[in-house]
C-alpha positions as CSV (number, residue, x, y, z in Angstrom):
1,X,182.7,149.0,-83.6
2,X,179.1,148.7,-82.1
3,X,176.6,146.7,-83.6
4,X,173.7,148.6,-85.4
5,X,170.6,148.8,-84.6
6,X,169.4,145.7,-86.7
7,X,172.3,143.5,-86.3
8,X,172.4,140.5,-84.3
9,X,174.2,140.6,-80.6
10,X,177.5,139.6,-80.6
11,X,178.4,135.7,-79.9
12,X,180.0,135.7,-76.2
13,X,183.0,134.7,-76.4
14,X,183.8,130.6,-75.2
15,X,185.7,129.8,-71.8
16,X,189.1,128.0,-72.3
17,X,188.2,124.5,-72.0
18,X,190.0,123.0,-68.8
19,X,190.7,119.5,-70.8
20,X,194.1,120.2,-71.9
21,X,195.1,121.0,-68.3
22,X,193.3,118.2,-67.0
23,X,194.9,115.7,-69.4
24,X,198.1,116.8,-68.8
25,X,197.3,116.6,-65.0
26,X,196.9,112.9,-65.8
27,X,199.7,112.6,-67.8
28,X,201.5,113.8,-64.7
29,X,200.3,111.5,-62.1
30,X,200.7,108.1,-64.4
31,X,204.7,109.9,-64.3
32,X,204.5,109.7,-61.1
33,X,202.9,106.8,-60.7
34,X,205.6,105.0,-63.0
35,X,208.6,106.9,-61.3
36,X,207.4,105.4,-58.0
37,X,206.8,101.6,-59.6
38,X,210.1,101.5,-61.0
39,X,211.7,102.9,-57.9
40,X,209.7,100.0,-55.4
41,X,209.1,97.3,-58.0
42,X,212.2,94.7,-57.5
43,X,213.3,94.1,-60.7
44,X,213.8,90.2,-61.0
45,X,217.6,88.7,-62.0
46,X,218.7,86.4,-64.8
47,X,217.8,83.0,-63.4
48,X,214.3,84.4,-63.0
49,X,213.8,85.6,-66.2
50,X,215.4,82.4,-67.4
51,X,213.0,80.4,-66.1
52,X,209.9,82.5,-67.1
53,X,211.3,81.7,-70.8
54,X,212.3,78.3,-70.5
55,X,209.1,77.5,-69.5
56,X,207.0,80.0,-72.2
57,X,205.3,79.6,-75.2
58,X,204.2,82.2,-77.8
59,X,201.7,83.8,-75.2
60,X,205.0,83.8,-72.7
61,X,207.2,85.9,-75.1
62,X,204.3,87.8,-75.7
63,X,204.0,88.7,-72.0
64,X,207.6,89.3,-71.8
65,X,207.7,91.2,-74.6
66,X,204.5,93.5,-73.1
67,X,206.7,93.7,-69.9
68,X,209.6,94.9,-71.2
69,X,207.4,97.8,-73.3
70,X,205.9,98.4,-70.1
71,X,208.8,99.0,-68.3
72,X,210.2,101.3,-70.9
73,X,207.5,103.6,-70.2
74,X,208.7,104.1,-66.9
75,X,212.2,105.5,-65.2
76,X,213.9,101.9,-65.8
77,X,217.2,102.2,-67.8
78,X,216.8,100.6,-71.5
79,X,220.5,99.6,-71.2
80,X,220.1,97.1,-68.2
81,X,216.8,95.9,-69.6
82,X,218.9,94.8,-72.6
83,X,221.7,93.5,-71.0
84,X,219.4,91.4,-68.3
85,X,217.4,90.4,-72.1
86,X,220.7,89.2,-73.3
87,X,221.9,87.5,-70.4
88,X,218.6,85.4,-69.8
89,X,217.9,84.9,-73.6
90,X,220.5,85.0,-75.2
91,X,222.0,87.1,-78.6
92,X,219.1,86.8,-81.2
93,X,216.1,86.4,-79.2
94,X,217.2,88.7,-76.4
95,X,217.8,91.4,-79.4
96,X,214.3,90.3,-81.2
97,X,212.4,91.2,-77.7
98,X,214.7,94.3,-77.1
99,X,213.7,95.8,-80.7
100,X,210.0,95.3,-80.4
101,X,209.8,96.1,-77.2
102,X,211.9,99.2,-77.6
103,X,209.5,100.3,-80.6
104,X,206.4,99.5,-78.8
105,X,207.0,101.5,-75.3
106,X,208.8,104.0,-77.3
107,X,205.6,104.9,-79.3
108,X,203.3,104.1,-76.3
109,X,205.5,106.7,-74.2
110,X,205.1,108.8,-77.4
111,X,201.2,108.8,-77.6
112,X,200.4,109.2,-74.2
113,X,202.8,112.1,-74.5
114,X,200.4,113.3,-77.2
115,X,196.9,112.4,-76.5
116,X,197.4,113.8,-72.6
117,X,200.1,116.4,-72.7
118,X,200.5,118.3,-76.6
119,X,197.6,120.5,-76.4
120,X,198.5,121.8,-73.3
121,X,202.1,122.1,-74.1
122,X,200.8,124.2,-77.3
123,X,198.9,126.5,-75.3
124,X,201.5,127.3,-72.5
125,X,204.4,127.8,-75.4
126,X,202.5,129.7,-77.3
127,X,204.4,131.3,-79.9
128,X,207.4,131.5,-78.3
129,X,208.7,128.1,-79.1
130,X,207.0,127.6,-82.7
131,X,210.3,127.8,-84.6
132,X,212.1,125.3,-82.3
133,X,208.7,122.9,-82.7
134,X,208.3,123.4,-86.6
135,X,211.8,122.3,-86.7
136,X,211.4,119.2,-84.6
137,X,208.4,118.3,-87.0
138,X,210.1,118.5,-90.1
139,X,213.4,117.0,-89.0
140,X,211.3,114.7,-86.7
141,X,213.0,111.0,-87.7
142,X,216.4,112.3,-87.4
143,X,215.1,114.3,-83.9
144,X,214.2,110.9,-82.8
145,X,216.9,108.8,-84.0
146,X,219.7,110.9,-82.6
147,X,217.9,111.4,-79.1
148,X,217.4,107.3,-79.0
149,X,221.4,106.9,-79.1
150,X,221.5,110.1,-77.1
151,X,222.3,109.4,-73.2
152,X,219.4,111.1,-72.7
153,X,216.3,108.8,-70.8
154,X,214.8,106.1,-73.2
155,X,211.2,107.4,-71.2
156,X,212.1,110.9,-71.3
157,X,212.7,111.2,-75.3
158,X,209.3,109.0,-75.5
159,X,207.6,111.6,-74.0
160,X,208.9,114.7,-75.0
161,X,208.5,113.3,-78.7
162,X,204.8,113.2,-78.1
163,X,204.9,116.6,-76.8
164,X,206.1,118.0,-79.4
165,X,204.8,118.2,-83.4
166,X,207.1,115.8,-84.4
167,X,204.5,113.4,-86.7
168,X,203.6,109.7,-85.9
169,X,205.4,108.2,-89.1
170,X,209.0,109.9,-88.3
171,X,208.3,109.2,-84.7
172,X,207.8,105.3,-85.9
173,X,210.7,105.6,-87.9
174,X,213.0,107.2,-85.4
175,X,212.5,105.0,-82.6
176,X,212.8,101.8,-84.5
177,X,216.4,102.9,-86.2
178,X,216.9,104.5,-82.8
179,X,216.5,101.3,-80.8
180,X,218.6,99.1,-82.8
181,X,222.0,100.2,-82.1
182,X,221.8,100.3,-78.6
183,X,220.2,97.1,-78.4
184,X,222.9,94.9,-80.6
185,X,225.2,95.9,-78.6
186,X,223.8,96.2,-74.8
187,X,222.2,92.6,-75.4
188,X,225.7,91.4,-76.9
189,X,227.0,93.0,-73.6
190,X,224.4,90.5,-71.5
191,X,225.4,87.3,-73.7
192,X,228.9,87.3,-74.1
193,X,229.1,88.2,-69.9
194,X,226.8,84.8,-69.8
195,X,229.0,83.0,-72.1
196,X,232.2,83.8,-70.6
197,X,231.0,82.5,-67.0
């Protein structure tokens, strides 16, 4: 319908905004970035990891634990983080680092997931993945919880989660129920192989 003769001109229609592609560019490069880190980055062995805590204080855990979450973001298995976090640490601390650092680079895996790569994501599926992303969201804590015990790539879940509608509280939820099995036992795994030698 053309406008009359009085009516205003029509608004001209806005560009897509790049951003979304741009962001997930980034999101794409720090992947890369991490796959090459954890590919290159010698990862250090018990007695090393022993002596970093024999010799740390609250600041030292800290670091550790910050490490560990850091690492999670990356390609480095979860289960030999555990078991090394066993061996070095022993049963309950080695589990108390393994939990919060599990949670932490879970959801920091999750939100750069979000923040760089959901809009995008949304945009390129359109429609035509809706249904299977409205179910994620409204199932999202047991979505998470399953694909933590899953064999499926602590990193990878992280950062599908986030790119997908699944909501921040489930996505909390999920990881830290998700975390704990495979933890108690993968650190048991490190301290009992300790206290056997």
């Amino acid at each position: 319908m053309r406008p009359g003769p009085g009516s205003p001109p029509p608004e001209p229609e806005s560009p897509a905004t790049p951003r979304p592609w741009l962001r997930l560019a980034v999101l794409a490069v720090l992947l890369a970035a991490a796959t090459v880190a954890a590919l290159t980055i010698e990862r250090p062995g018990v007695p090393v990891v022993r002596g970093w805590l024999d010799d740390a204080g609250p600041l030292g855990w800290t670091a550790v634990v910050l490490a560990v979450s850091g690492a999670l973001m990356t390609p480095v298995p979860r289960t030999a983080t555990s078991v090394l976090l066993g061996a070095a640490a022993g049963f309950p601390a080695g589990l108390g680092v393994a939990v919060l650092a599990g949670w932490i680079g879970g959801m920091g895996g999750f939100a750069l997931g979000r923040h760089l790569g959901r809009d995008a994501v949304a945009r390129l599926t359109g429609p035509r993945l809706a249904r299977a992303d409205r179910l994620f969201r409204d199932r999202g804590l047991l979505a998470v919880a399953l694909a933590r015990v899953s064999p499926v790539p602590f990193w990878v879940v992280s950062y599908a989660a986030g790119l997908s509608s699944i909501r921040w509280l489930p996505a909390t939820l999920g990881t830290v129920v998700g975390v704990v099995p495979g933890a108690v036992l993968h650190v048991g795994i490190g301290a009992s192989v300790v206290s056997w030698l």
